[in-house]
DSSP file (Angstrom, degrees, kcal/mol; ACC not computed):
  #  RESIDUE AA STRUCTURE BP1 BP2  ACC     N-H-->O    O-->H-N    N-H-->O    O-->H-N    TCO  KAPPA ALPHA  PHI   PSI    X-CA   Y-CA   Z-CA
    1    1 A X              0   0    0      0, 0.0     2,-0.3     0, 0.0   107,-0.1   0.000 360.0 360.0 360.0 144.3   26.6  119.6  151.8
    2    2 A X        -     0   0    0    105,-0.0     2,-1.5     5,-0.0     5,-0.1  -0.988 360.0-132.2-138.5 131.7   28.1  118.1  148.6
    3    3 A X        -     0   0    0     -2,-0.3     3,-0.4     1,-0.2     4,-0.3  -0.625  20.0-170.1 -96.4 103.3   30.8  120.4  146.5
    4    4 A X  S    S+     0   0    0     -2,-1.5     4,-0.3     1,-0.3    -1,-0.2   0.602  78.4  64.7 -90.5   4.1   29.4  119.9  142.9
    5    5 A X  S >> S+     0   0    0      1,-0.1     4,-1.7     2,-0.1     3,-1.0   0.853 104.7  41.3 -78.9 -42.2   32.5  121.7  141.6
    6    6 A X  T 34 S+     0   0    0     -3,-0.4    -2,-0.2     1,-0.2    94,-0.2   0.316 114.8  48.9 -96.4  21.1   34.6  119.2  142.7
    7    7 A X  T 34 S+     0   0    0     -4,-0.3     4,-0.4     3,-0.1    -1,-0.2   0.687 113.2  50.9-108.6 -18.3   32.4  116.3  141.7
    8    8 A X  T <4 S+     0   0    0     -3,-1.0     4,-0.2    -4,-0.3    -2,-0.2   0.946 113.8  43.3 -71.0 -49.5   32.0  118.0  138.1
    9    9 A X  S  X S+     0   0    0     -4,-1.7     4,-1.0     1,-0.3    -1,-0.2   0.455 117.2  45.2 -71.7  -3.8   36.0  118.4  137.7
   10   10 A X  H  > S+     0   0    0      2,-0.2     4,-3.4    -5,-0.2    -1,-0.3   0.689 106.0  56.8-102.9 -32.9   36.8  114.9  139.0
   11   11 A X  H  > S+     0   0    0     -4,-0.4     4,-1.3     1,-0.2    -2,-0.3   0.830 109.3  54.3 -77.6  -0.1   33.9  113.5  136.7
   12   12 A X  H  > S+     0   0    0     -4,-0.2     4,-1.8     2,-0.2    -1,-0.2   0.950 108.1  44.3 -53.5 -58.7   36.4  115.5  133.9
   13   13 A X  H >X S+     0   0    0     -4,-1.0     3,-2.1     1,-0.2     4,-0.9   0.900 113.0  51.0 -42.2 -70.8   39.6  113.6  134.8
   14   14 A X  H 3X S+     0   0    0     -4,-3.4     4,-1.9     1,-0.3    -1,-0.2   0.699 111.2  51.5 -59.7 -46.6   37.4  110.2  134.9
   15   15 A X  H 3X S+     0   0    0     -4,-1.3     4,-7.0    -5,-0.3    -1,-0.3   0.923 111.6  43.7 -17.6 -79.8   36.3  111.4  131.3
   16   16 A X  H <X S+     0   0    0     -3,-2.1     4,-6.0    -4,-1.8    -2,-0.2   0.916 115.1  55.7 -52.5 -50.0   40.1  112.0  130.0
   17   17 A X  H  X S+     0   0    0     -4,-0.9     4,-1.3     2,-0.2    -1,-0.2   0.762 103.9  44.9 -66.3 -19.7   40.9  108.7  131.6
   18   18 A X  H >X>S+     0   0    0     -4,-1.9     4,-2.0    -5,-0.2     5,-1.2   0.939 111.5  59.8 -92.1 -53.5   38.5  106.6  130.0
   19   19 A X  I 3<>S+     0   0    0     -4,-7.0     5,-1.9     1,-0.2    -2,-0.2   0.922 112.8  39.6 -22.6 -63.2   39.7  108.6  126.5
   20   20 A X  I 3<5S+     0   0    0     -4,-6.0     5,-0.4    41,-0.2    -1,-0.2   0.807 118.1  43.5 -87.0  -4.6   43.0  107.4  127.0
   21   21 A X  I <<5S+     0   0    0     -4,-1.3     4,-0.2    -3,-0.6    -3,-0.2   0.873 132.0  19.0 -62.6 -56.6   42.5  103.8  128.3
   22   22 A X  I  X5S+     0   0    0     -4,-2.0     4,-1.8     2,-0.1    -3,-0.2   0.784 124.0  46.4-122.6 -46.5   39.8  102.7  125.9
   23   23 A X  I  ><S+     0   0    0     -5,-1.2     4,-3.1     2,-0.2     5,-0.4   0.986 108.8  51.4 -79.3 -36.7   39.8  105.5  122.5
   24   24 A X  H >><S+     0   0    0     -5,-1.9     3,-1.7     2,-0.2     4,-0.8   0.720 118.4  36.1 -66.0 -89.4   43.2  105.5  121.8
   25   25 A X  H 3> S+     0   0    0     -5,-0.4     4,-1.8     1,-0.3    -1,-0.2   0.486 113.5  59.8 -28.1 -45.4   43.4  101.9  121.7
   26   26 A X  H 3X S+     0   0    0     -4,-1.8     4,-1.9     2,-0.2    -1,-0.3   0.840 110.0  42.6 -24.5 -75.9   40.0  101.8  120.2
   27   27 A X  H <X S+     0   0    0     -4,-3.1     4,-1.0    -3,-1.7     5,-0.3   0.872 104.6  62.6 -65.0 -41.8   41.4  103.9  117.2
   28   28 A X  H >X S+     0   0    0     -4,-0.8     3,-0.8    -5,-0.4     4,-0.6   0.888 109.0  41.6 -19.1 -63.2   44.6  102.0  116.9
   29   29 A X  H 3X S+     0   0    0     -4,-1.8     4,-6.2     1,-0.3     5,-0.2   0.775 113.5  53.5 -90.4 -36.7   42.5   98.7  116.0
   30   30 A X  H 3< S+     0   0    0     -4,-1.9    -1,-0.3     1,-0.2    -2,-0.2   0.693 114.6  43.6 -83.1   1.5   39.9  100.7  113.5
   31   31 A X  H <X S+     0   0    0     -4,-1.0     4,-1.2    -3,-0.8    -2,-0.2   0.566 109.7  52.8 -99.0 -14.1   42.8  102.0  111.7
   32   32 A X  H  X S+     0   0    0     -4,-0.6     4,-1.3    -5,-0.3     5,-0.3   0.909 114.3  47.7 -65.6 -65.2   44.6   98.7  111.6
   33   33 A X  H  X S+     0   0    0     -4,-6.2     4,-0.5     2,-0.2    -2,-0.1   0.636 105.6  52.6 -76.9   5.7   41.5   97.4  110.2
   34   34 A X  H  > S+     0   0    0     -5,-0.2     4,-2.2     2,-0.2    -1,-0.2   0.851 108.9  52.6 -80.7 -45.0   40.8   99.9  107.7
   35   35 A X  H  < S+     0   0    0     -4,-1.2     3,-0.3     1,-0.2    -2,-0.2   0.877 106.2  53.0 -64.5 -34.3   44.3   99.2  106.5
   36   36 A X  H >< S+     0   0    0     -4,-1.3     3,-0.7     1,-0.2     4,-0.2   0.850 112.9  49.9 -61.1 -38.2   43.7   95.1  106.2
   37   37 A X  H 3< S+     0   0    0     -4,-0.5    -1,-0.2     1,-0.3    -2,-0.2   0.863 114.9  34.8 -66.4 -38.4   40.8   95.9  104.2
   38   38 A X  T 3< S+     0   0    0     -4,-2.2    -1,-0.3    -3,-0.3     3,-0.2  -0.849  77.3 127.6-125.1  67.4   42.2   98.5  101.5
   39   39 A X  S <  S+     0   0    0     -3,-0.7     2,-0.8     1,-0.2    -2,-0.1   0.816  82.5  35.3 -65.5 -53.1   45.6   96.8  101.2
   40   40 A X  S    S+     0   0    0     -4,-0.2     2,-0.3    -3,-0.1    -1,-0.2  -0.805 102.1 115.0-114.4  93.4   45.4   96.6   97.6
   41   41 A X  S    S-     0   0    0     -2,-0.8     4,-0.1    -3,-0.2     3,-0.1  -0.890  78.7-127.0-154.3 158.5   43.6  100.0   97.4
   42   42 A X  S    S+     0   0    0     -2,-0.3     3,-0.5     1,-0.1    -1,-0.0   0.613 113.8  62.8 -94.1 -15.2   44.7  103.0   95.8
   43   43 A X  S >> S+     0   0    0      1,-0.2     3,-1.9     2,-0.1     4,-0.6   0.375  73.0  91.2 -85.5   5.4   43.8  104.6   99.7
   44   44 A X  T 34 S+     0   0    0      1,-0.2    -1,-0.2     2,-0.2     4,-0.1   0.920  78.6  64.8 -73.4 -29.8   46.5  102.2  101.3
   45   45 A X  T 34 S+     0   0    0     -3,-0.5     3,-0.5     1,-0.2     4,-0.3   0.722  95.8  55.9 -45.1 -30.0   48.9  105.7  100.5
   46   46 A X  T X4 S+     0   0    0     -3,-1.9     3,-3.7     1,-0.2     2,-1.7   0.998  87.3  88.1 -81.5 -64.2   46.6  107.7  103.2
   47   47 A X  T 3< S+     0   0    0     -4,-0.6    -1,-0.2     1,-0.4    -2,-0.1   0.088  89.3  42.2  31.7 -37.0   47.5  104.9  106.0
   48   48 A X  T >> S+     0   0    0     -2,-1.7     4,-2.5    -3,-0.5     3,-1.0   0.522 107.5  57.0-110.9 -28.8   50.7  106.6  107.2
   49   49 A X  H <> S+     0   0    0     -3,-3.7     4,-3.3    -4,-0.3     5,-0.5   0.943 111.8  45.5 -72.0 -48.7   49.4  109.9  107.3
   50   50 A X  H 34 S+     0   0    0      1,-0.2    -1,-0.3     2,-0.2    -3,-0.2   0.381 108.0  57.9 -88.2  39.5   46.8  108.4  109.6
   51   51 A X  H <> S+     0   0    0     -3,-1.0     4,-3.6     2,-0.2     5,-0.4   0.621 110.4  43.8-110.8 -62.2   49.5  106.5  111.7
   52   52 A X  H  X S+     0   0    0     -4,-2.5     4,-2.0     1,-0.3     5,-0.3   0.928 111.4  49.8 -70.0 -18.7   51.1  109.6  112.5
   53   53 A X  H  X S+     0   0    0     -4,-3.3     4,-0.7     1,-0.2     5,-0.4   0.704 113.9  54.5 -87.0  -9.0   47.9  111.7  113.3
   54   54 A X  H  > S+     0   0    0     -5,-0.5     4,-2.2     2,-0.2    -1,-0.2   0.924 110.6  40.0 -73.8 -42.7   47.2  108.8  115.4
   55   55 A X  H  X S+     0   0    0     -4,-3.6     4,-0.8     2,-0.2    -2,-0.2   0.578 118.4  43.8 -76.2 -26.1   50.4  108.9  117.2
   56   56 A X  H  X S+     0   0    0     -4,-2.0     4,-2.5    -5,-0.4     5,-0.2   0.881 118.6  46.0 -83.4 -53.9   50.6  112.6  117.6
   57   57 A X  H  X S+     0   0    0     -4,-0.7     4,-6.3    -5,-0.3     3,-0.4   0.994 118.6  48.1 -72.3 -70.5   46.3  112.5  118.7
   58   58 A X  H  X S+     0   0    0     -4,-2.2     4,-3.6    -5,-0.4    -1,-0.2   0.943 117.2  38.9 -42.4 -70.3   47.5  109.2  121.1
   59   59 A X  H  X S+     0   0    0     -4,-0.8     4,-1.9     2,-0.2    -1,-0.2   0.824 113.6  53.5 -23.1 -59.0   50.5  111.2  122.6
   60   60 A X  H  X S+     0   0    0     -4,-2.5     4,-0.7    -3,-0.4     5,-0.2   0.946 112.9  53.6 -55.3 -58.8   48.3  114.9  122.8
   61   61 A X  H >X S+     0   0    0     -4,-6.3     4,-1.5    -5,-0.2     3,-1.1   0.965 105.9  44.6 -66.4 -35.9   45.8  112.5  124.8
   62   62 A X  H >< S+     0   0    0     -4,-3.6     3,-0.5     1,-0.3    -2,-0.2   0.930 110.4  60.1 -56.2 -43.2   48.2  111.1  127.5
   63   63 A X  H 3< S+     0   0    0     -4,-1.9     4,-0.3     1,-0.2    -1,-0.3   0.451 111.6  35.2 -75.4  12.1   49.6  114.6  128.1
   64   64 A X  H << S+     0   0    0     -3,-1.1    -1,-0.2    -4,-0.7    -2,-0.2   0.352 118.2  48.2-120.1  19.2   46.5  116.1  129.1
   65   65 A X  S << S+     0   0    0     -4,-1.5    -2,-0.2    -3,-0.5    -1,-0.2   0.226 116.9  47.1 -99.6  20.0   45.0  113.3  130.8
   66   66 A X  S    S+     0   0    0     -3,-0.2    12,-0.2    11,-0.0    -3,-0.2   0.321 111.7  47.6-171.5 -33.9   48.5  113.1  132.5
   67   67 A X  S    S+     0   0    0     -4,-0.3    -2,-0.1    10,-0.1    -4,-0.1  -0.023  83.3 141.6-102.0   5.4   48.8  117.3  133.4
   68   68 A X        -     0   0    0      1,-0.1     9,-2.4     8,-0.1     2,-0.6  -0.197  51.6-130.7 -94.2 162.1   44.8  117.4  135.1
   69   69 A X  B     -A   76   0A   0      7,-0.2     7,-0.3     8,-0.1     5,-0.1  -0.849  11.9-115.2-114.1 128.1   44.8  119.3  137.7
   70   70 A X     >  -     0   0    0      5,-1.2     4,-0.9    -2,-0.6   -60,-0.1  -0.380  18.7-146.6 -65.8 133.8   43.2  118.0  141.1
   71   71 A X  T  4 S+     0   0    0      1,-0.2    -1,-0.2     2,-0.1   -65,-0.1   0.553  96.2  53.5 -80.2  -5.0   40.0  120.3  141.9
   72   72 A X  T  4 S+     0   0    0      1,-0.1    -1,-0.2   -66,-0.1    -2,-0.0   0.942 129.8   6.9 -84.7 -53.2   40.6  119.9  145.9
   73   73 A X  T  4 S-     0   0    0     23,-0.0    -2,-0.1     4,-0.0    -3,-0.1   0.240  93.5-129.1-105.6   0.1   44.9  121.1  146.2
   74   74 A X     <  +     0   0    0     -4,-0.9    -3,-0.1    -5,-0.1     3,-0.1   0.531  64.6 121.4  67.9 -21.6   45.3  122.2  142.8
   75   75 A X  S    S-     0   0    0      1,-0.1    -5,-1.2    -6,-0.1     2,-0.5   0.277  80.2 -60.9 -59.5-165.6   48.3  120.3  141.9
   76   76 A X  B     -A   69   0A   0     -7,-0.3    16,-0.5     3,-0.2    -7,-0.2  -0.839  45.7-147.5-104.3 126.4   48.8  117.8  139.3
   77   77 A X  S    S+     0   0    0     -9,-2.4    15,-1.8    -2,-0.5    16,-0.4   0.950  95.2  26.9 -68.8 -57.4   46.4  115.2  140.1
   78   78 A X  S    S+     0   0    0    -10,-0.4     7,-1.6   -12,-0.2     2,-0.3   0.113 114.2  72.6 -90.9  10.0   48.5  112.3  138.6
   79   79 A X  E     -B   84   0B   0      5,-0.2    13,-0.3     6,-0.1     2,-0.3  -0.932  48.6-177.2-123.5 148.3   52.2  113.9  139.1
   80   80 A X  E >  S-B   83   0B   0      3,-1.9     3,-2.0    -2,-0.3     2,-0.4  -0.762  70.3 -57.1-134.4 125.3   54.2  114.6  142.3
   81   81 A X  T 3  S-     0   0    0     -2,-0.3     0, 0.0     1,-0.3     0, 0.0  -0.430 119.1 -26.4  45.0-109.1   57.4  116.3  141.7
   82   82 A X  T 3  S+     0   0    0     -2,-0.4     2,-0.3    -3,-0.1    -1,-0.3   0.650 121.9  96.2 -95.6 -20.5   59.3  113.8  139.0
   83   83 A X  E <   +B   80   0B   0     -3,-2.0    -3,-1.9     2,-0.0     2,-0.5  -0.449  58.4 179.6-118.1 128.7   57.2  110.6  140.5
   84   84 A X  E     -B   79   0B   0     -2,-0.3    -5,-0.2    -5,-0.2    -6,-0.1  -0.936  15.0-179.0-133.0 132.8   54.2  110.3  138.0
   85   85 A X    >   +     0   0    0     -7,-1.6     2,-2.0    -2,-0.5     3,-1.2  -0.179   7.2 173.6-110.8  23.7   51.0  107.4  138.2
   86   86 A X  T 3  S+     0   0    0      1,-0.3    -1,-0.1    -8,-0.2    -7,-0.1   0.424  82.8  53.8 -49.8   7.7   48.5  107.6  135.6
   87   87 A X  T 3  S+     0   0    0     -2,-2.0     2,-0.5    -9,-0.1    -1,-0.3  -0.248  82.4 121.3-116.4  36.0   46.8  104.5  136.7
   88   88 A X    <   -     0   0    0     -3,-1.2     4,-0.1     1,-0.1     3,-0.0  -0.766  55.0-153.8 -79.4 142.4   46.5  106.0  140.2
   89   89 A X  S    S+     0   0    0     -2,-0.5     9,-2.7     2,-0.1    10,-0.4   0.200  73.3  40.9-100.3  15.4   42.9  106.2  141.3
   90   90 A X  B    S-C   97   0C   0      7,-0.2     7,-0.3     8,-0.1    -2,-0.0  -0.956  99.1 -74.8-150.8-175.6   43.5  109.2  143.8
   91   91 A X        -     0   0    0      5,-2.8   -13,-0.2    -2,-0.3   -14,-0.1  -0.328  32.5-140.6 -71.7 153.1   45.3  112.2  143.9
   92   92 A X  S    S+     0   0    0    -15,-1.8    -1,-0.1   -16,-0.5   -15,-0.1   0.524  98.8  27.3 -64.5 -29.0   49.2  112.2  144.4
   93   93 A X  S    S+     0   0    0    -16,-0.4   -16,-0.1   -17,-0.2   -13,-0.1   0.886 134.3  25.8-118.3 -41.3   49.3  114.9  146.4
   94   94 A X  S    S-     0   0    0    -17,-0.1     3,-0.1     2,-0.1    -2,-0.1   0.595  87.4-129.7 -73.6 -21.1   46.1  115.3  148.3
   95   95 A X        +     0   0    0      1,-0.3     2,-0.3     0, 0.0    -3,-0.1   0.666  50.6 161.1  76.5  28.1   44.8  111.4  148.3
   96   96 A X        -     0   0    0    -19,-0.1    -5,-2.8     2,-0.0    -1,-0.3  -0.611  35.2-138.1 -79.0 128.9   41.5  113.0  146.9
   97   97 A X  B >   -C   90   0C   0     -7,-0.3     3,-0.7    -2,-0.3    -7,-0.2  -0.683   1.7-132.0-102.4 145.7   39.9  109.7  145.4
   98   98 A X  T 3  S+     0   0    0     -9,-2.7   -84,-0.1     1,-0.3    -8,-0.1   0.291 110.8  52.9 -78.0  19.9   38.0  109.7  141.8
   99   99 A X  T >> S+     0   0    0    -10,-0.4     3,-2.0     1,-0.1     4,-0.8  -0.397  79.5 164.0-127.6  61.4   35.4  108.1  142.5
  100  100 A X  H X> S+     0   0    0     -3,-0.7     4,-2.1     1,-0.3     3,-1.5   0.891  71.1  55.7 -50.0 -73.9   34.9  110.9  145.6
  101  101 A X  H 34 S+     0   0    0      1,-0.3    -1,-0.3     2,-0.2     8,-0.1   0.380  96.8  64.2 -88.5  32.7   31.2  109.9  146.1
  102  102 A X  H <4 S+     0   0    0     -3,-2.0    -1,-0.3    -5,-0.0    -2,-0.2   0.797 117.9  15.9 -74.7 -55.5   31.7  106.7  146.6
  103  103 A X  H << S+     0   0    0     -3,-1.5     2,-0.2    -4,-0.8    -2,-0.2   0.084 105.4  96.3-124.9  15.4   33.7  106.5  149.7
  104  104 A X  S  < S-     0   0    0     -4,-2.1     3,-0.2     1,-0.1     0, 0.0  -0.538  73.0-129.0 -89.0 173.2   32.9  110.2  151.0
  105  105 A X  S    S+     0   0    0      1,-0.2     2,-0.3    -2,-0.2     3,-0.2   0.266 104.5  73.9-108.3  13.8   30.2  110.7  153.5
  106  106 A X        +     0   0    0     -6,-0.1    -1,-0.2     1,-0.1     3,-0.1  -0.486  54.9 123.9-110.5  84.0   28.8  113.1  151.8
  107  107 A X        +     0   0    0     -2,-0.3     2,-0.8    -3,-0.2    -1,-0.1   0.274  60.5  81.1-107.5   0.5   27.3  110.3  149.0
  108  108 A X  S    S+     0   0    0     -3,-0.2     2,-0.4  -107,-0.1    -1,-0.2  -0.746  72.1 166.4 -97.9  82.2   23.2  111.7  149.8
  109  109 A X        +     0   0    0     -2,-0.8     3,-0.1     1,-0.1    -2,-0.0  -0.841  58.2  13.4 -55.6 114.5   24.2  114.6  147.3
  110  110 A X  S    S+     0   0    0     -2,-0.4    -1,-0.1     1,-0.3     2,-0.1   0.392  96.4 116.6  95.7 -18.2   21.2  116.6  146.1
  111  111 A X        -     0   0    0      1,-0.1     2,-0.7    -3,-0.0    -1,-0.3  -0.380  69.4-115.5 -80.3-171.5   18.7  115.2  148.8
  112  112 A X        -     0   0    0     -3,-0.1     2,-1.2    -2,-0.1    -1,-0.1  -0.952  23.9-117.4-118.3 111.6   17.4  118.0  151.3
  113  113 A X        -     0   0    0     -2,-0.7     2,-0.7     1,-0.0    -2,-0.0  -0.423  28.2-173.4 -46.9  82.3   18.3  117.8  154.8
  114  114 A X        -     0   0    0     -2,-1.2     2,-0.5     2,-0.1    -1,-0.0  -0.653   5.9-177.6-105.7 125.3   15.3  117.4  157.1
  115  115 A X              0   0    0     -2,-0.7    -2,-0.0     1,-0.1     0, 0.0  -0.880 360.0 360.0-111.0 154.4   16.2  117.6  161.2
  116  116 A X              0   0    0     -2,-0.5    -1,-0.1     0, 0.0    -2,-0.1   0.206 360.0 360.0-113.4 360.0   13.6  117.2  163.2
């Protein structure tokens, strides 16, 4: 039997994590190069406006990839107590892994059980 709520809510975190590992950086560099481009541009003025919605947007994403809440215990997936991991790859509190059907035994998810 395979719990496809907790496979859904894990494949969320993975989701959030890959947002804040790869798009914030991602956006950093296409706003870096927007600014090399329109230096001498009349738009170079907008540039700090998108610095800070970049830094507030960057920030927003790290706290809620950083608060997700593990779907086995309910806790904070990446926090226990004051000690916090956000490059952990299992839960803090339960050891509940994100990549679950990888190294659970129940990885035949979705086939049909035939006993003979």
């Amino acid at each position: 039997m395979c719990d496809k709520m907790l496979i859904a809510k894990l494949r969320i975190i993975r989701r959030r994590r890959l947002l804040s590992f790869a798009g914030v950086p991602i956006a950093f560099a296409c706003i870096g190069a927007f600014a090399f481009l329109f230096e001498h541009s009349a738009l170079i003025t907008i540039f700090p406006i998108l610095g800070t919605c970049w830094f507030i947007g960057s920030g927003f994403t790290w706290l809620i990839h950083s608060l997700s809440i593990c779907p086995s215990c309910n806790n904070f997936f990446f926090l226990r107590g004051l000690y916090g991991n956000v490059f952990s790859w299992k839960c803090l509190n339960c050891g509940l892994p994100l990549n679950y059907l990888a190294v659970s035994k129940h990885s035949d998810c979705g086939q049909d059980d035939k006993a003979a």
